[in-house]
N, C-alpha and C positions, 0 to 999 in steps of 0.2 A: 626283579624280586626273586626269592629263592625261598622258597617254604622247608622247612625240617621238622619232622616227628623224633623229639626225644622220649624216649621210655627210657623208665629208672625201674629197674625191682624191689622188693623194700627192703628202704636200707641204702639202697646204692643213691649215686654225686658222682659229680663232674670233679674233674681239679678246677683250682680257680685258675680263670683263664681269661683272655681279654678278645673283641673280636673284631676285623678287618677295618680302617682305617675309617671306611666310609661306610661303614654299614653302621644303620638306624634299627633297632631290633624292637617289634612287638610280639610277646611274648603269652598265648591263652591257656591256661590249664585245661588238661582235657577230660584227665580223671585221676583222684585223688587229691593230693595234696603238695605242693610243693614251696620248700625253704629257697629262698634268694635273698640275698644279698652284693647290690651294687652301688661301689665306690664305697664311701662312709658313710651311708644310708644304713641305719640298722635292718637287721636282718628280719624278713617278714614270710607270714606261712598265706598263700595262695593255693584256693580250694576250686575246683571244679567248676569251670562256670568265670573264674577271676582272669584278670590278665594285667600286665606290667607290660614295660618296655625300658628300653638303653639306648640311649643317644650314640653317636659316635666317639671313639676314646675310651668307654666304660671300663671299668674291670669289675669283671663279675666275680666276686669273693667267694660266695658260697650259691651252687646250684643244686638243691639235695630233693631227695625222696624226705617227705617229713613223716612216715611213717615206718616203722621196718617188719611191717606185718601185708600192709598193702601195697601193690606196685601204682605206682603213678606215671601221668603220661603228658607230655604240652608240644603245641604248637608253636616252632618259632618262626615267623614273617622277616627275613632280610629285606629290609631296603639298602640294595648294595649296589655302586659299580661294577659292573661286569668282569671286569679286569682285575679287580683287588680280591685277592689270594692270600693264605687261603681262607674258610670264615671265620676258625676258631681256633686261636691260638693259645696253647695252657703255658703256665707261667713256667718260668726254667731258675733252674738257681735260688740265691737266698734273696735274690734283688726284691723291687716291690711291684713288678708284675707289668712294668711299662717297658 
């Protein structure tokens, strides 16, 4: 398992991006607000307190700050093999992100 603290400013996102082969990702908002969207799942705002996850293979479309006045912050949990490198891959080119 591999824990991550992402902080957004407000305003700030990830590119989309897809992540390590085998990794299982639970995802807990820590503070603020935050926009995700994964695969074709429409896109949803998680508040403080909420949490999501992504199976392995996901593409995460949209990972945003959903406010651009306050920063927001979330906890991600890898459930990953040790060996699969590296966790998060952003999309390159005009292809569709796989």
């Amino acid at each position: 398992m591999v824990a991550v603290v992402v902080t957004y400013p407000p305003g700030g996102k990830s590119t989309p991006h897809h992540h390590a082969g085998s990794a299982f990702i639970y995802a807990h908002v820590l503070s603020g607000a935050i926009r995700s969207q994964v695969d074709d799942e429409s896109a949803k705002v998680y508040s403080a307190g909420d949490g999501f996850y992504e199976v392995p293979g996901s593409h995460h479309r949209i990972s945003e700050n959903a406010s651009d006045k306050e920063p927001a912050s979330l906890l991600a949990i890898f459930v990953v093999d040790s060996t699969d490198a590296p966790l998060t891959i952003p999309d390159t080119g005009s292809g569709n992100g796989h």
